[in-house]
C-alpha positions, -999 to +999 in steps of 0.1 A: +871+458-380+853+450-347+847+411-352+814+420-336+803+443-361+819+422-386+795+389-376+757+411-373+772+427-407+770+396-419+737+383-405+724+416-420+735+414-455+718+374-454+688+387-436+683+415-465+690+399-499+669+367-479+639+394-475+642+407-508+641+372-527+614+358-510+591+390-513+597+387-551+592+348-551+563+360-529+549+383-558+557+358-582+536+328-566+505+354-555+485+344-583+496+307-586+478+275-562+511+265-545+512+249-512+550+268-503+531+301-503+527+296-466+560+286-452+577+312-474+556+336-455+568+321-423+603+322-433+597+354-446+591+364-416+616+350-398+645+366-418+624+403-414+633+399-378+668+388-380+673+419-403+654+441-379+676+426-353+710+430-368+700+466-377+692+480-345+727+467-333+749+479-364+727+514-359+734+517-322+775+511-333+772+537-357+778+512-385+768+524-416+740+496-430+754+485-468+724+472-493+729+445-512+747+456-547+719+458-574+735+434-595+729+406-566+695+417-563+690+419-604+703+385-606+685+367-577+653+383-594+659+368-631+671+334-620+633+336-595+615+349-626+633+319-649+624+292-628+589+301-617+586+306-653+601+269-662+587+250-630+566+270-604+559+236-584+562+233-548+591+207-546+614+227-577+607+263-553+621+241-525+649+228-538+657+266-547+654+275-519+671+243-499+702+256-523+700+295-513+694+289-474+726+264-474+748+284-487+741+311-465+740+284-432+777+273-444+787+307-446+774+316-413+789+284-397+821+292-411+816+328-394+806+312-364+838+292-358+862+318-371+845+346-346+831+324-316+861+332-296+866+372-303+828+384-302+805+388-275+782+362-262+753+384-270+763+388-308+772+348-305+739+340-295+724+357-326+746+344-347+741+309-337+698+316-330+704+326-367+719+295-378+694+271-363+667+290-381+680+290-416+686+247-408+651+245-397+640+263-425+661+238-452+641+211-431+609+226-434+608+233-471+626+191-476+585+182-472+579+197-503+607+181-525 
Protein backbone atom coordinates (compact mmCIF):
# COMPACT_ATOMS: atom_id res chain seq x y z
CA UNK A 1 0.00 0.00 0.00
CA UNK A 2 1.02 3.60 -0.90
CA UNK A 3 2.60 4.80 2.60
CA UNK A 4 0.83 8.03 1.62
CA UNK A 5 -2.50 6.60 1.54
CA UNK A 6 -1.55 4.47 4.34
CA UNK A 7 -0.71 7.67 6.80
CA UNK A 8 -4.23 10.07 5.75
CA UNK A 9 -5.92 6.47 6.14
CA UNK A 10 -4.94 6.67 9.35
CA UNK A 11 -5.54 10.35 10.20
CA UNK A 12 -9.07 9.55 8.78
CA UNK A 13 -10.09 6.59 10.84
CA UNK A 14 -8.85 8.90 14.21
CA UNK A 15 -10.55 11.98 12.82
CA UNK A 16 -13.96 9.82 12.46
CA UNK A 17 -14.33 7.52 15.52
CA UNK A 18 -12.83 11.21 17.34
CA UNK A 19 -16.06 12.98 15.61
CA UNK A 20 -18.37 10.27 16.48
CA UNK A 21 -17.41 10.08 20.37
CA UNK A 22 -17.44 13.50 21.00
CA UNK A 23 -20.87 14.20 19.21
CA UNK A 24 -22.30 11.51 21.54
CA UNK A 25 -20.35 12.89 24.71
CA UNK A 26 -21.77 16.10 23.13
CA UNK A 27 -25.48 14.79 23.34
CA UNK A 28 -24.87 13.28 26.54
CA UNK A 29 -23.60 16.58 28.38
CA UNK A 30 -26.50 18.93 26.42
CA UNK A 31 -28.69 18.92 29.28
CA UNK A 32 -26.01 18.80 32.04
CA UNK A 33 -24.10 22.49 33.55
CA UNK A 34 -20.55 21.33 32.63
CA UNK A 35 -17.90 23.76 31.92
CA UNK A 36 -16.03 21.06 29.08
CA UNK A 37 -19.09 21.63 26.92
CA UNK A 38 -17.22 24.32 25.26
CA UNK A 39 -13.78 22.98 24.43
CA UNK A 40 -15.36 19.71 23.38
CA UNK A 41 -17.02 21.80 20.82
CA UNK A 42 -13.75 23.30 19.90
CA UNK A 43 -12.10 20.04 19.55
CA UNK A 44 -14.94 18.87 18.00
CA UNK A 45 -14.40 20.94 15.61
CA UNK A 46 -11.05 20.60 15.05
CA UNK A 47 -11.10 16.80 14.38
CA UNK A 48 -14.37 17.55 11.69
CA UNK A 49 -11.73 19.32 9.71
CA UNK A 50 -8.95 16.89 9.93
CA UNK A 51 -11.56 14.28 8.76
CA UNK A 52 -12.76 16.59 5.97
CA UNK A 53 -9.22 16.97 5.18
CA UNK A 54 -8.08 13.42 5.04
CA UNK A 55 -11.24 12.65 2.95
CA UNK A 56 -10.80 14.89 0.19
CA UNK A 57 -7.28 13.37 -0.32
CA UNK A 58 -8.14 9.48 0.05
CA UNK A 59 -11.32 10.57 -2.46
CA UNK A 60 -9.01 12.25 -5.04
CA UNK A 61 -6.65 8.70 -4.86
CA UNK A 62 -9.60 6.80 -5.40
CA UNK A 63 -9.22 5.26 -1.91
CA UNK A 64 -12.14 3.71 -0.76
CA UNK A 65 -13.10 5.62 2.80
CA UNK A 66 -13.59 2.56 5.58
CA UNK A 67 -16.02 3.51 8.71
CA UNK A 68 -15.17 2.65 11.89
CA UNK A 69 -16.46 -1.13 12.67
CA UNK A 70 -19.77 -0.78 14.60
CA UNK A 71 -18.45 -2.66 17.45
CA UNK A 72 -15.72 0.33 18.06
CA UNK A 73 -18.36 2.69 17.80
CA UNK A 74 -20.94 0.47 20.06
CA UNK A 75 -18.31 0.32 22.63
CA UNK A 76 -16.90 3.94 22.71
CA UNK A 77 -20.81 4.81 23.14
CA UNK A 78 -21.43 2.44 26.36
CA UNK A 79 -18.12 3.13 28.11
CA UNK A 80 -19.39 7.45 27.34
CA UNK A 81 -22.91 6.45 28.55
CA UNK A 82 -21.25 4.52 31.85
CA UNK A 83 -19.18 7.24 32.89
CA UNK A 84 -21.37 10.18 32.36
CA UNK A 85 -23.74 8.05 34.09
CA UNK A 86 -21.11 7.41 37.17
CA UNK A 87 -19.23 10.87 37.07
CA UNK A 88 -20.38 13.57 34.46
CA UNK A 89 -17.84 16.13 36.08
CA UNK A 90 -15.65 18.19 34.15
CA UNK A 91 -12.19 16.87 35.46
CA UNK A 92 -13.50 12.73 35.17
CA UNK A 93 -14.76 13.78 31.11
CA UNK A 94 -11.14 15.15 30.95
CA UNK A 95 -9.31 12.58 32.13
CA UNK A 96 -11.44 10.41 29.43
CA UNK A 97 -10.70 12.15 27.16
CA UNK A 98 -6.67 12.96 28.14
CA UNK A 99 -6.76 8.84 27.81
CA UNK A 100 -8.54 8.63 24.23
CA UNK A 101 -6.60 11.65 22.54
CA UNK A 102 -3.11 9.94 23.81
CA UNK A 103 -3.51 7.03 22.55
CA UNK A 104 -4.37 8.22 19.26
CA UNK A 105 -1.16 10.98 19.52
CA UNK A 106 1.20 7.76 20.23
CA UNK A 107 -0.21 6.03 17.49
CA UNK A 108 0.21 8.84 15.18
CA UNK A 109 3.84 9.53 16.40
CA UNK A 110 4.63 6.12 15.84
CA UNK A 111 3.20 6.62 12.14
CA UNK A 112 4.95 9.62 11.91
CA UNK A 113 8.49 8.16 12.42
CA UNK A 114 7.86 4.94 10.57
CA UNK A 115 6.48 6.99 7.33
CA UNK A 116 8.47 10.48 7.60
CA UNK A 117 10.91 9.25 5.11
CA UNK A 118 8.62 7.42 2.35
CA UNK A 119 5.56 10.04 2.15
CA UNK A 120 5.26 13.32 0.80
CA UNK A 121 5.94 16.52 2.54
CA UNK A 122 2.42 17.58 1.95
CA UNK A 123 0.82 14.30 3.64
CA UNK A 124 3.84 14.89 6.40
CA UNK A 125 2.65 18.14 7.13
CA UNK A 126 -0.83 16.87 7.93
CA UNK A 127 0.22 14.30 9.75
CA UNK A 128 2.48 16.17 11.95
CA UNK A 129 -0.30 19.62 11.99
CA UNK A 130 -2.49 16.61 13.23
CA UNK A 131 -0.30 15.62 15.92
CA UNK A 132 0.27 19.03 17.47
CA UNK A 133 -3.52 19.44 17.65
CA UNK A 134 -4.45 16.25 19.42
CA UNK A 135 -1.24 17.45 22.21
CA UNK A 136 -2.81 20.78 22.48
CA UNK A 137 -5.96 19.34 22.92
CA UNK A 138 -4.61 16.78 26.00
CA UNK A 139 -3.21 20.26 27.29
CA UNK A 140 -6.33 22.02 27.04
CA UNK A 141 -8.71 19.61 28.68
CA UNK A 142 -5.43 19.08 31.83
CA UNK A 143 -7.27 22.56 33.20
CA UNK A 144 -10.21 20.73 33.97
CA UNK A 145 -8.63 17.73 35.86
Amino acid sequence: MNENIELVEHIYKDSEMSVYTLSDLSDKLKEKDNKIKGSIEDILHGYEGFLRDAKTYLEEKGKPLSKTPMMAKMGARMGIKKEVKSDNSDSSIADLLIQGVSMGSIDMEKKIKAYEKEVDKEQLMLAKKFLKFQQETIEKLKKYL
